[in-house]
Short mmCIF file of the C-alpha atoms (twelve columns), coordinates in Angstrom:
data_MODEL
# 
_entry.id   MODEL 
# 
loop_
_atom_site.group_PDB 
_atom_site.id 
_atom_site.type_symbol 
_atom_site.label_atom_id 
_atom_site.label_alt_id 
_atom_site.label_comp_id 
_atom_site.label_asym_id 
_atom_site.label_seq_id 
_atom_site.Cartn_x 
_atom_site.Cartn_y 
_atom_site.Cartn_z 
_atom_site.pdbx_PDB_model_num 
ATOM 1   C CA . UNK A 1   -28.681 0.147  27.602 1 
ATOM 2   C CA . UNK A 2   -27.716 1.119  23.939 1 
ATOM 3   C CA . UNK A 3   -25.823 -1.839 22.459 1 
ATOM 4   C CA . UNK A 4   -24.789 -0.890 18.722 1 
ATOM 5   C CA . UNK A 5   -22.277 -3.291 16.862 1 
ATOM 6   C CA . UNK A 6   -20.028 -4.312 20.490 1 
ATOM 7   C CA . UNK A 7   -20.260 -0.549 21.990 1 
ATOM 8   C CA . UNK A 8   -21.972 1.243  24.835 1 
ATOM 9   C CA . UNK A 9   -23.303 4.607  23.565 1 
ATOM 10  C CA . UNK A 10  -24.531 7.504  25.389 1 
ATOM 11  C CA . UNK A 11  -25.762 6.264  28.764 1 
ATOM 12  C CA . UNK A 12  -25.386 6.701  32.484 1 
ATOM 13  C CA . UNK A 13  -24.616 3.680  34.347 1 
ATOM 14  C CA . UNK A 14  -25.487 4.474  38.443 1 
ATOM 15  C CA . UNK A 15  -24.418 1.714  40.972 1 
ATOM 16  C CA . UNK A 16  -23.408 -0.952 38.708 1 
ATOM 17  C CA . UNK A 17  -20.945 -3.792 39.218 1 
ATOM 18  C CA . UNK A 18  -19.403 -5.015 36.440 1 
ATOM 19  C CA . UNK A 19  -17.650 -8.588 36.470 1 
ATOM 20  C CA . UNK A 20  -17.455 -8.480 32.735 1 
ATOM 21  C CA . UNK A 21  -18.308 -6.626 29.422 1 
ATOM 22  C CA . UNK A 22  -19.845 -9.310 27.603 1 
ATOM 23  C CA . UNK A 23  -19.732 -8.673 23.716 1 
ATOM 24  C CA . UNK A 24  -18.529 -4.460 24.352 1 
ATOM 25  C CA . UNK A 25  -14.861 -4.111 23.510 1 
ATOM 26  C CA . UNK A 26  -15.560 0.208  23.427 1 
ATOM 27  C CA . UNK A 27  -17.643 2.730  25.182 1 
ATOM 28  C CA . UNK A 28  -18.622 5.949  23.913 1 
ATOM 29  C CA . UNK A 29  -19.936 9.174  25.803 1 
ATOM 30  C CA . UNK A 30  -20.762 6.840  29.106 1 
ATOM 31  C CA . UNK A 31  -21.247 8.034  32.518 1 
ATOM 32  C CA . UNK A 32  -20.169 5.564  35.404 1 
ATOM 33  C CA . UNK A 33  -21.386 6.912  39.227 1 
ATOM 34  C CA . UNK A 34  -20.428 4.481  42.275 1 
ATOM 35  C CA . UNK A 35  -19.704 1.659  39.595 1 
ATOM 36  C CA . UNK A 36  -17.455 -1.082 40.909 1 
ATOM 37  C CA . UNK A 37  -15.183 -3.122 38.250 1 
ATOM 38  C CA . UNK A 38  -14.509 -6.241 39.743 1 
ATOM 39  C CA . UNK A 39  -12.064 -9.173 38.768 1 
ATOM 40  C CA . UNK A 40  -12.654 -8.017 34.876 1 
ATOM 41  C CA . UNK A 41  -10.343 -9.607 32.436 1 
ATOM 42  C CA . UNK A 42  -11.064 -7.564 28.967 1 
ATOM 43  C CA . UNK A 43  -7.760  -6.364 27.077 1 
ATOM 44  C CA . UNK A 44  -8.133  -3.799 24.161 1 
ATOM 45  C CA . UNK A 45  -11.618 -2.294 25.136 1 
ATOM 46  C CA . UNK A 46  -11.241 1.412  24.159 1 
ATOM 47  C CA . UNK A 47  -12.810 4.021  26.031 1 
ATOM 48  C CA . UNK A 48  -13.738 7.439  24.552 1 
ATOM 49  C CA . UNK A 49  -14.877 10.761 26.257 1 
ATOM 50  C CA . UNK A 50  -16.195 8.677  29.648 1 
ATOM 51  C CA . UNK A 51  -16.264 9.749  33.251 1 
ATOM 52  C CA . UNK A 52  -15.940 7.817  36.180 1 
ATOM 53  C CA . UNK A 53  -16.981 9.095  39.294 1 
ATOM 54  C CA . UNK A 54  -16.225 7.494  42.819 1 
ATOM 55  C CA . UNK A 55  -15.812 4.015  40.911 1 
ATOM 56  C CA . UNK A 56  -13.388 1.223  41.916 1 
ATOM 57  C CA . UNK A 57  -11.313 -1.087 39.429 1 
ATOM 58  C CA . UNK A 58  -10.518 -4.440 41.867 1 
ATOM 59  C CA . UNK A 59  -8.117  -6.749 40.246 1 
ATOM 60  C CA . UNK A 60  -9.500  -6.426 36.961 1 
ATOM 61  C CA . UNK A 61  -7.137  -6.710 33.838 1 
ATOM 62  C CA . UNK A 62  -7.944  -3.866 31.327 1 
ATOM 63  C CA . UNK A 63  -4.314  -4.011 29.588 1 
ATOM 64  C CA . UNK A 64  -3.962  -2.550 26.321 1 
ATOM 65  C CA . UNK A 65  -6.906  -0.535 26.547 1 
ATOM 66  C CA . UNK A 66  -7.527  3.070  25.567 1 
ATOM 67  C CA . UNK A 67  -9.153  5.666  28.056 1 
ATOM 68  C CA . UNK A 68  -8.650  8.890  25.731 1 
ATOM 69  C CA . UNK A 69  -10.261 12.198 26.979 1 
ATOM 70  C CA . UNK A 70  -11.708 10.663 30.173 1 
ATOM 71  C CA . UNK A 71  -12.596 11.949 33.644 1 
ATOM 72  C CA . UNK A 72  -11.511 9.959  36.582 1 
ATOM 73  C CA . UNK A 73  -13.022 11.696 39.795 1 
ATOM 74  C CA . UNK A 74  -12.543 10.179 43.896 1 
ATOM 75  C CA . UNK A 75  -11.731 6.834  41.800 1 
ATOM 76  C CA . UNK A 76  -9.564  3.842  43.006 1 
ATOM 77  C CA . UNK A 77  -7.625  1.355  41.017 1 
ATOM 78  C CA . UNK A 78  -6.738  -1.864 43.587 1 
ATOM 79  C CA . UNK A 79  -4.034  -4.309 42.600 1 
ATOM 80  C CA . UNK A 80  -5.104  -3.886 39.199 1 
ATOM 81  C CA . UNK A 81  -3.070  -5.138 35.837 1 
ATOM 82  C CA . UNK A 82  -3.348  -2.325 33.585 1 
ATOM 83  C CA . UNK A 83  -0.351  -3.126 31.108 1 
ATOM 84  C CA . UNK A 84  0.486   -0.235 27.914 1 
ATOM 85  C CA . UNK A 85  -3.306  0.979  28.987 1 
ATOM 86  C CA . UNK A 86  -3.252  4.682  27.216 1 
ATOM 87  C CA . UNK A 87  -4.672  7.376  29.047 1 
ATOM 88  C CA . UNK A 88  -4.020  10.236 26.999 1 
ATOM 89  C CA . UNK A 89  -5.374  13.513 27.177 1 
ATOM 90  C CA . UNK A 90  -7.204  12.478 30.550 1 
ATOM 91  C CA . UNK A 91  -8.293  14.127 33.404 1 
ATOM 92  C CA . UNK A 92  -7.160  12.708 37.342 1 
ATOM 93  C CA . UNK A 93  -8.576  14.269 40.391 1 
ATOM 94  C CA . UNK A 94  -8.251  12.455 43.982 1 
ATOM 95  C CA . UNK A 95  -7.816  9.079  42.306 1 
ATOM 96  C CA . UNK A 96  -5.649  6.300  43.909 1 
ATOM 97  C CA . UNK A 97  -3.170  3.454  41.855 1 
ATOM 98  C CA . UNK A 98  -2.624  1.323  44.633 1 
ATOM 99  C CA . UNK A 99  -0.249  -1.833 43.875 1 
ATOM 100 C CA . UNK A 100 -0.925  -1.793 40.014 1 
ATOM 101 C CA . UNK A 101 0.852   -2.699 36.970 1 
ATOM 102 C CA . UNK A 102 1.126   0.489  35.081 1 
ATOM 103 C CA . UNK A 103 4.116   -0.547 32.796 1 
ATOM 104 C CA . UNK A 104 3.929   0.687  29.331 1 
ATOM 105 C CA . UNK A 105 1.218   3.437  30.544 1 
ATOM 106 C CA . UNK A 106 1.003   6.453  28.383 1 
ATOM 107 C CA . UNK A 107 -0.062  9.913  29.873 1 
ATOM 108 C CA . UNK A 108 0.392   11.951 27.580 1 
ATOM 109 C CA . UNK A 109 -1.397  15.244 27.863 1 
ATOM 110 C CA . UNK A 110 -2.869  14.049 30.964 1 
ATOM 111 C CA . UNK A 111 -3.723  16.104 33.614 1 
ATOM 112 C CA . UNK A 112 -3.318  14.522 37.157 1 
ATOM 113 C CA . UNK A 113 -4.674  16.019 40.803 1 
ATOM 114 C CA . UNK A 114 -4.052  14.836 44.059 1 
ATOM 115 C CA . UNK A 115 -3.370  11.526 42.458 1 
ATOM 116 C CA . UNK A 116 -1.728  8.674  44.744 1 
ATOM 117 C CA . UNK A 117 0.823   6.229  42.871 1 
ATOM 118 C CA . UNK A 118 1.699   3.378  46.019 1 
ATOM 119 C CA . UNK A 119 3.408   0.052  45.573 1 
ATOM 120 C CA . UNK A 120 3.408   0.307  41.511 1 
ATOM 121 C CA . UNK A 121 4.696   -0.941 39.110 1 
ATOM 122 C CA . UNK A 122 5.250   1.864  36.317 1 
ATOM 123 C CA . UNK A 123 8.211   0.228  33.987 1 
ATOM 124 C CA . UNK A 124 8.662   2.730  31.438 1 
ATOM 125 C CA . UNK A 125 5.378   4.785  31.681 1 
ATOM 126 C CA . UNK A 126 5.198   7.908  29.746 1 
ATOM 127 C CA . UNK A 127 4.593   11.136 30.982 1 
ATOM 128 C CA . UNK A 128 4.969   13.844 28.418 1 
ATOM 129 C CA . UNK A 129 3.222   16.970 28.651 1 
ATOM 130 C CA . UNK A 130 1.908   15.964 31.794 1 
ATOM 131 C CA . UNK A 131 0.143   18.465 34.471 1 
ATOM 132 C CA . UNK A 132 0.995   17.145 38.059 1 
ATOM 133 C CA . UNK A 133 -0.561  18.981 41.040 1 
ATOM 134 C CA . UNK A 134 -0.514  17.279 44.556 1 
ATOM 135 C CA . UNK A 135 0.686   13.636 42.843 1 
ATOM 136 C CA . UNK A 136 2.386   11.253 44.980 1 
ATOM 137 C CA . UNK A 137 4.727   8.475  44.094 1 
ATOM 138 C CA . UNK A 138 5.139   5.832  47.000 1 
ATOM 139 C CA . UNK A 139 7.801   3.211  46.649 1 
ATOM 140 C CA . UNK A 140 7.021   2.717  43.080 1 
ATOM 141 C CA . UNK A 141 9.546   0.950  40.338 1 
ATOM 142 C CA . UNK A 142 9.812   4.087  37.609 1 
ATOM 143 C CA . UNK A 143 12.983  2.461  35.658 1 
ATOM 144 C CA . UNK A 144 13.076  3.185  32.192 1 
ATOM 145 C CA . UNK A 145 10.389  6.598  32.475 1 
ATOM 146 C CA . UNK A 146 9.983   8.776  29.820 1 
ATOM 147 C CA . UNK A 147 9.029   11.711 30.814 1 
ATOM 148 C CA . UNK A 148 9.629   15.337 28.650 1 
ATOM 149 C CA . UNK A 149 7.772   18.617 29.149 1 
ATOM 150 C CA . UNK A 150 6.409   18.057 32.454 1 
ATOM 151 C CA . UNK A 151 7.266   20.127 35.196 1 
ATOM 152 C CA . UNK A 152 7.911   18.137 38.221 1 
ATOM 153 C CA . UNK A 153 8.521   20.560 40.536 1 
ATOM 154 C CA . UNK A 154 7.913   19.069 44.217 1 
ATOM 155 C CA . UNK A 155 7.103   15.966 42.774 1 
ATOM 156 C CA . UNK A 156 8.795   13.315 45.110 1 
ATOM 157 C CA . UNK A 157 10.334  10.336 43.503 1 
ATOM 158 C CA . UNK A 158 12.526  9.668  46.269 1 
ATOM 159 C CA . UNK A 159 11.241  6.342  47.222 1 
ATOM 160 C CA . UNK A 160 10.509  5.334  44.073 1 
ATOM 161 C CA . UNK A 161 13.463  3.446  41.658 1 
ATOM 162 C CA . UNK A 162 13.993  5.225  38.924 1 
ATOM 163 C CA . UNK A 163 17.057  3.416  36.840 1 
ATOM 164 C CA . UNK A 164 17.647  4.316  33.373 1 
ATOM 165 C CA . UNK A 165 15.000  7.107  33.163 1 
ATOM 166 C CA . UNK A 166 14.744  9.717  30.685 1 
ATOM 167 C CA . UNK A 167 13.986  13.064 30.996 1 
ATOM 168 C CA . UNK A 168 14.097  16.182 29.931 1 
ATOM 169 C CA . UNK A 169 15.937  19.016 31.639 1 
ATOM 170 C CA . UNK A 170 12.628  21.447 31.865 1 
ATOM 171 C CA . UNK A 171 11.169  18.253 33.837 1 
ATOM 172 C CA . UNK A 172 13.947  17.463 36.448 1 
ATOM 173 C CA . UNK A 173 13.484  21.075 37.870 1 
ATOM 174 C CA . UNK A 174 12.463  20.859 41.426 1 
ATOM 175 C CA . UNK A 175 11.873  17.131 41.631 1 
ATOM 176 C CA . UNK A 176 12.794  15.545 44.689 1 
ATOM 177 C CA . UNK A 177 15.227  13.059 44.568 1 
ATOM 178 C CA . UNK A 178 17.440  10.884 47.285 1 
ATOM 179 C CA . UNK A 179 21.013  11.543 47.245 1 
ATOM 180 C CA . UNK A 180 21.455  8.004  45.346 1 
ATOM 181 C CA . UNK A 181 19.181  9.050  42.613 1 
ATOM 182 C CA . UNK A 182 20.617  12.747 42.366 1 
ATOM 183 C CA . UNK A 183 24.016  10.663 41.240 1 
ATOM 184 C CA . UNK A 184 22.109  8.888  38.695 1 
ATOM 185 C CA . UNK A 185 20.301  12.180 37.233 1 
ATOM 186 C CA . UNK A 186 23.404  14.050 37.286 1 
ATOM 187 C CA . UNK A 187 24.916  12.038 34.372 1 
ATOM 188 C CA . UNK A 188 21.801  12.787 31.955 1 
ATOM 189 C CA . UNK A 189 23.013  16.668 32.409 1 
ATOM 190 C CA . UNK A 190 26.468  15.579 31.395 1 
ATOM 191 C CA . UNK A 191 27.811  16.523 35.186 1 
ATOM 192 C CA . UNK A 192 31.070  14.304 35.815 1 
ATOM 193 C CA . UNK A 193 31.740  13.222 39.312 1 
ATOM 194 C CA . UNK A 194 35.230  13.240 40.550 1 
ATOM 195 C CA . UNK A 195 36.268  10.798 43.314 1 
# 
């Protein structure tokens, strides 16, 4: 392992738990296969250009961290507390948030496939210039959103809150709503309902 100055450099790490990072608050160019992140409590470690295949984040506590141009492949985040963690210009494929903290999340330029949001917390997470294919949201709390230039056509967000989001008109374009929320979203295209 290639420890320069508090980062990881250039490695593959196969099989590895990790209960802690020690002394590394960033890793560079790192592989992680089957890697399991257990119970971690490391805030502001900044991730650049790693991939993460079939790996799984257990309550560990990575918020304000940066994942920029990662890979996240068949990987699970469980009950997880992953507060304004930026995942910008990141790649999602068959990865599950299950009963996370995602609240100030940016995915910005983010591309996300078959990925499963359940039981999360997501209090103004930003989506812009997002690519959704096969994403689910599953009674999630969405208030406060901000999501622009994302098309989420057949996303469902129908058992999801969604209070006070805001979004762009391109975005709201086939997402599926309940009639409740269709209300809501009708007042940011300046629709007035008559009783």
């Amino acid at each position: 392992m290639q420890i320069f100055d508090s980062s990881l450099l250039d490695e593959t790490m196969n099989y590895f738990e990790f209960n802690n990072f020690d002394d590394i608050t960033e890793f560079n160019n790192v592989e992680f296969n089957n890697c399991l992140f257990k119970k971690i409590v490391s805030n502001n470690i900044i991730f650049n250009n790693c991939y993460f295949f079939d790996c799984n984040f257990e309550n560990t506590d990575l918020s304000n961290s940066r994942f920029s141009n990662c890979s996240f492949v068949r990987t699970n985040f469980n009950s997880c507390k992953l507060v304004g963690v930026n995942f910008d210009s990141s790649m999602f494929k068959k990865v599950n948030f299950i009963d996370c903290n995602n609240t100030y999340n940016s995915f910005a330029s983010a591309s996300l496939k078959e990925v499963k949001f359940k039981d999360n917390k997501m209090l103004k997470v930003g989506f812009n210039e997002t690519i959704f294919s096969k994403t689910t949201f599953d009674n999630c709390n969405l208030d406060g959103a901000e999501i622009f230039k994302t098309s989420l056509e057949l996303i469902d967000f129908s058992t999801s809150s969604i209070d006070n989001i805001l979004i762009d008109e391109y975005s709201l374009k086939g997402l599926i709503v309940n009639e409740t929320q269709a209300l809501s979203l009708s007042k940011l295209l300046g629709i007035v309902i008559k009783e």
